[in-house]
N, C-alpha and C positions, 0 to 999 in steps of 0.2 A: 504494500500500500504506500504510496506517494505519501510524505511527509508534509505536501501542502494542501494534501485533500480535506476536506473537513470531516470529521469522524461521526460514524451514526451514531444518533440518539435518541434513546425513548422519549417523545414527546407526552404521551400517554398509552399505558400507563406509566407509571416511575416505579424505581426500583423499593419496596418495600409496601406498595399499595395494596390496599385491603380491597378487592372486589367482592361485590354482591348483587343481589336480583337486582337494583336500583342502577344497572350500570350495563345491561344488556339487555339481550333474549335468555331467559333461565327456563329451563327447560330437564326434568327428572334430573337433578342434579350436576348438570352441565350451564356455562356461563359461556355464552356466545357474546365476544365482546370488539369494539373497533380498536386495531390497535396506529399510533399513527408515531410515525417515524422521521426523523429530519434527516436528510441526507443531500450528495449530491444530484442537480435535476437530471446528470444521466445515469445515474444510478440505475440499478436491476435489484430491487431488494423483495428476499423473502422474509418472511415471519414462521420461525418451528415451520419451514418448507411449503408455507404459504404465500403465494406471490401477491406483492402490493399492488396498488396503482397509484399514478400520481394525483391528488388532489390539491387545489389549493394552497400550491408551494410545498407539500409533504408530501410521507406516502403514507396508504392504509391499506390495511388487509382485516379482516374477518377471523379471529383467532377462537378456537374453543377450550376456556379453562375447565378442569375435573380433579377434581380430588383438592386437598387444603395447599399446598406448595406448588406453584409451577414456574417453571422457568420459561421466558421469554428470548429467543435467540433472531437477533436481526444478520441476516449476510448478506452482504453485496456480491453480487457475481462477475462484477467488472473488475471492480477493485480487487476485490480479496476478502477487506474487510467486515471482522464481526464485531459484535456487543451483545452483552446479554443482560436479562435483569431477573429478579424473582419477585413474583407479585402472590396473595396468598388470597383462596377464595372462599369466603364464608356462604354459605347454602341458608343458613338461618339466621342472618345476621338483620336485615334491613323487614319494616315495618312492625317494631316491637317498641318499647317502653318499659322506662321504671322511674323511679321517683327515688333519686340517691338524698342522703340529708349529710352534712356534714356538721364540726364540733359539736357533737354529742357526748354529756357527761350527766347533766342537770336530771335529767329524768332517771340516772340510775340512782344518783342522790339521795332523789326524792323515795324510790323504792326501798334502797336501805333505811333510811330513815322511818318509813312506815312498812316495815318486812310482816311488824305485827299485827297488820292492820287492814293489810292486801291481802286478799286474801289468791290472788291472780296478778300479774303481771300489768294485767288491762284497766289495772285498777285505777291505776296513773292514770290522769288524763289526759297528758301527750301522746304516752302509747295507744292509749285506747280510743283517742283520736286515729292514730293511725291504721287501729283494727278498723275502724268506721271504714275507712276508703276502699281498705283492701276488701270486704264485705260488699259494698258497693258497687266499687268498679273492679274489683282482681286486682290491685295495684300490685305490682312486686315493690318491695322497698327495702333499701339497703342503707344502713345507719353507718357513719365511721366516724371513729369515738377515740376522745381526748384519753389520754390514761388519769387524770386528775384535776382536779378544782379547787378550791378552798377547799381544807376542812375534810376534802376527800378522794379515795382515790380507789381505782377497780381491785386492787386487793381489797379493800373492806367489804366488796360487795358480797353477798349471802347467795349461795348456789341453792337455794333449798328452791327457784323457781328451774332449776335445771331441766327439769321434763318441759315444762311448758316451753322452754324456749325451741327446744328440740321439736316438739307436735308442730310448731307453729314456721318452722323452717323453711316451711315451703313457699312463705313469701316473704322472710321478713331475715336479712341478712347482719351482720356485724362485721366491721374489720378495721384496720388499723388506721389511723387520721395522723396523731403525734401527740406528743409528751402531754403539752396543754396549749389554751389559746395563745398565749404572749409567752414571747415575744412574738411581733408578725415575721413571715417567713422564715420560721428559724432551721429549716434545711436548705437554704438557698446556698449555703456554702461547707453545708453537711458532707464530712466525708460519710463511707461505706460504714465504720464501727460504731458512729452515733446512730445512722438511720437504724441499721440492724440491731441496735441495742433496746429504741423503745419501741420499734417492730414487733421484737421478741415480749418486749414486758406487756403488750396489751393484747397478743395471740396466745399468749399463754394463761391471761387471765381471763380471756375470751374461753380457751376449751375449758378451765376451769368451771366457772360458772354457767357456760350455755352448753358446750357440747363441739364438735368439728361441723356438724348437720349445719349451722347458721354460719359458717366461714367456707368461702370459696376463694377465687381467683384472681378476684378486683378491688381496687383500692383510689382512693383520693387523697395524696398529700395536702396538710395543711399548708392553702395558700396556694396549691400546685406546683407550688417551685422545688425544685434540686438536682444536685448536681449527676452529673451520669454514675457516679459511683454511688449517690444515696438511692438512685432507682435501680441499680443493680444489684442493691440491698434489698429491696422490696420484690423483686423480682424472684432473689432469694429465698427468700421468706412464703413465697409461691404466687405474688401478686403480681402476675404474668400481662395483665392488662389496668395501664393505669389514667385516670381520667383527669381534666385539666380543660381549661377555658381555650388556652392557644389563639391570645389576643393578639394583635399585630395590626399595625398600619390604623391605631385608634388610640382615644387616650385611657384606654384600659390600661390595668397591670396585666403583663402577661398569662398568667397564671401557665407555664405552658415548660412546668421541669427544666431541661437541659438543652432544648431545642433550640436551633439556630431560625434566623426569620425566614429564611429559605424554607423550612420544615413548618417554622408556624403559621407561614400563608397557606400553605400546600393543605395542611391540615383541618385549618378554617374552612378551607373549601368543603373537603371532604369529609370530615370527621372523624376521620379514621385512617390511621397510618401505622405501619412498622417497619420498627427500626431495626433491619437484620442485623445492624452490627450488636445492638444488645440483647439480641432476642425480648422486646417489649411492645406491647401492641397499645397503643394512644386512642384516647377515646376523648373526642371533644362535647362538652356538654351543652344542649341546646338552648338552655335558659336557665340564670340564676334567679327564682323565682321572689326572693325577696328582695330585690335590684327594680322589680318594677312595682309599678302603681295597679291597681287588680282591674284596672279597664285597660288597660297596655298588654298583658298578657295575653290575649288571644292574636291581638296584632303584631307582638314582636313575635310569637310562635311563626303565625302568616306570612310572616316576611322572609324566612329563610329560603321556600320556595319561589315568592316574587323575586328573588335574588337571583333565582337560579341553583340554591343549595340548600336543594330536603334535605333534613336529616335523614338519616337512609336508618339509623339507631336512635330513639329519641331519648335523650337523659334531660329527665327535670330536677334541677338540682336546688337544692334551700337548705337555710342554717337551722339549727333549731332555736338558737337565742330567741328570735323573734316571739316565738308561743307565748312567752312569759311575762304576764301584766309588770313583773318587778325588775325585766330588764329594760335598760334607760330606750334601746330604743324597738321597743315594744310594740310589734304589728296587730293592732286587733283584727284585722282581715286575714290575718296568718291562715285562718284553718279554708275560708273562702278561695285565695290564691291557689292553695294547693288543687283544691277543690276545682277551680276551674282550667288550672291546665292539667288536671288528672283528664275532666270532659275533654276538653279540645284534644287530649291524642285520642281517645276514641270515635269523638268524630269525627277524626282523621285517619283512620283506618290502620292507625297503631296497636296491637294488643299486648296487655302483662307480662312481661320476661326478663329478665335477669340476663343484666349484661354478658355473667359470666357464663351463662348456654347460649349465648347468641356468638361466643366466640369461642365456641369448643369445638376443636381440630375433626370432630368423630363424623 
């Protein structure tokens, strides 16, 4: 290959992209997709032995993914040259939902504190707000939780609700957030032995008192940020798919881990990206629900498709602070907002599912 020819490139997809039904013809487990390549315009290039054509300054072919890993191989037959990329295809990923919360600690608090008194879990009325939904609409909902607060921390908590947490498994998750709220971002510059350190201390008081049944795959660092070695710790730790805002080109905080802006545009778009070199799959969240005003939320939902970018996975994400008359800044629409964008991914033809089987390899 000539030294001053320009070298092919995946234009779409890129190397580490997550495809799904939202992105072809899906068809019994197969993802028929446009694959489109920059090359030179006399180029002869095929795709995995599929011949392009030239369109609009590129070429495209018509590629068919199968199975979770595929490799994409572009070659020119004039030139010589190849390239290749791997892109990974979820079959169950796109048209599903959950309802992630993040700094949760308050309401285990409150349950230790009235252990004698609950005589259920549901007894709270955070939690038992949150059984409302899942009753209602099927919500899957996944909590990730501070290891301490004032005053308290998931070692003191009382295992004696251990069974109930286990029955109730099937919608309603736990996993690791960080130590506590404050400082803000305090893994932004976290190496690997801090993250893996209170990793460990809140999975381990997680199987303590709930069970393995309510801990999977997925996780939300506090704030979204860290560094590549704190998410290789989490990764570690089995939290193979991790979620984040992936703000760029706005005056949001990133929230968007270790990612370069290259990746955090890419991301925005898509919602989903992995990154082969860590083996970690990103999962962008579609709305921080306590960020709007509860007549705003059906319209910011509506707007990612006027954009041009469904979520193809819908994550509704909120704090729990908000619930609570006695924090300062205290949403009395809290249980409303949930409430309506629970509705709108229904009537959007989103259904209940847990990020972490919307992204299992099987």
């Amino acid at each position: 290959m000539n030294p001053s020819t320009p070298p092919l490139t995946f234009l779409a997809p890129v190397e580490g992209d997550v495809l799904h039904a939202f992105d072809g013809v899906f068809v019994k487990g197969k993802l028929e997709i446009t694959v489109k390549i920059a090359a030179p315009e006399d180029a002869e290039i095929a795709v995995n032995g599929v011949q392009t054509r030239r369109v609009d300054g590129h070429f495209e072919a018509q590629v068919v993914l199968e199975g979770y890993e595929n490799t994409l191989e572009a070659a020119d037959r004039i030139s010589g040259g190849k390239t290749a990329i791997r892109v990974f295809l979820l079959p169950n990923f796109a048209g599903h939902y959950r309802l992630s919360i993040d700094d949760n600690i308050w309401f285990l608090r409150d349950i230790q504190q009235n252990r004698d008194r609950y005589a259920s879990l549901f007894d709270n009325p955070y939690l038992g707000f949150l059984k409302q939904v899942n009753a209602e609409y099927g919500t899957k909902i996944h909590l990730n939780l501070f290891y301490q607060t004032d005053g308290f921390n998931l070692s003191d908590f009382t295992d004696q609700y251990k069974n109930e947490w286990k029955a109730n498994a099937d919608w309603l998750r736990l996993s690791f957030h960080a130590l506590q709220e404050f400082p803000d971002m305090p893994y932004v510059k976290a190496g690997y032995e801090e993250v893996k350190h209170d990793c460990d201390l809140i999975m381990s008081e997680i199987r303590r008192f709930a069970g393995t049944e309510v801990m999977h795959s997925v996780t939300t660092i506090h704030w979204g940020e860290a560094t590549a070695a704190g998410s290789r710790a989490m990764r570690d730790a089995g939290y193979w798919t991790q979620v984040g805002y992936f703000n760029v080109d706005d005056d949001q905080y990133p929230a968007s881990y270790y990612l370069t802006v290259p990746q955090r545009r890419h991301i925005k778009k898509r919602f989903v990206w992995r990154d082969t070199e860590q083996d970690i799959t990103f999962v962008r969240a579609s709305i921080v629900i306590d960020t709007q005003k509860l007549e705003a939320i059906k319209p910011h939902l509506d707007s990612h498709e006027k954009n041009g970018h469904k979520p193809p996975y819908l994550d509704l994400l909120v704090h729990e602070q908000y619930f609570y008359p006695f924090y300062f800044n205290y949403q009395p629409d809290f249980r409303d907002k949930i409430r309506t964008a629970v509705q709108w991914a229904g009537e959007n033809g989103y259904t209940p599912q847990f990020l972490s089987e919307s992204v299992l390899n099987e």
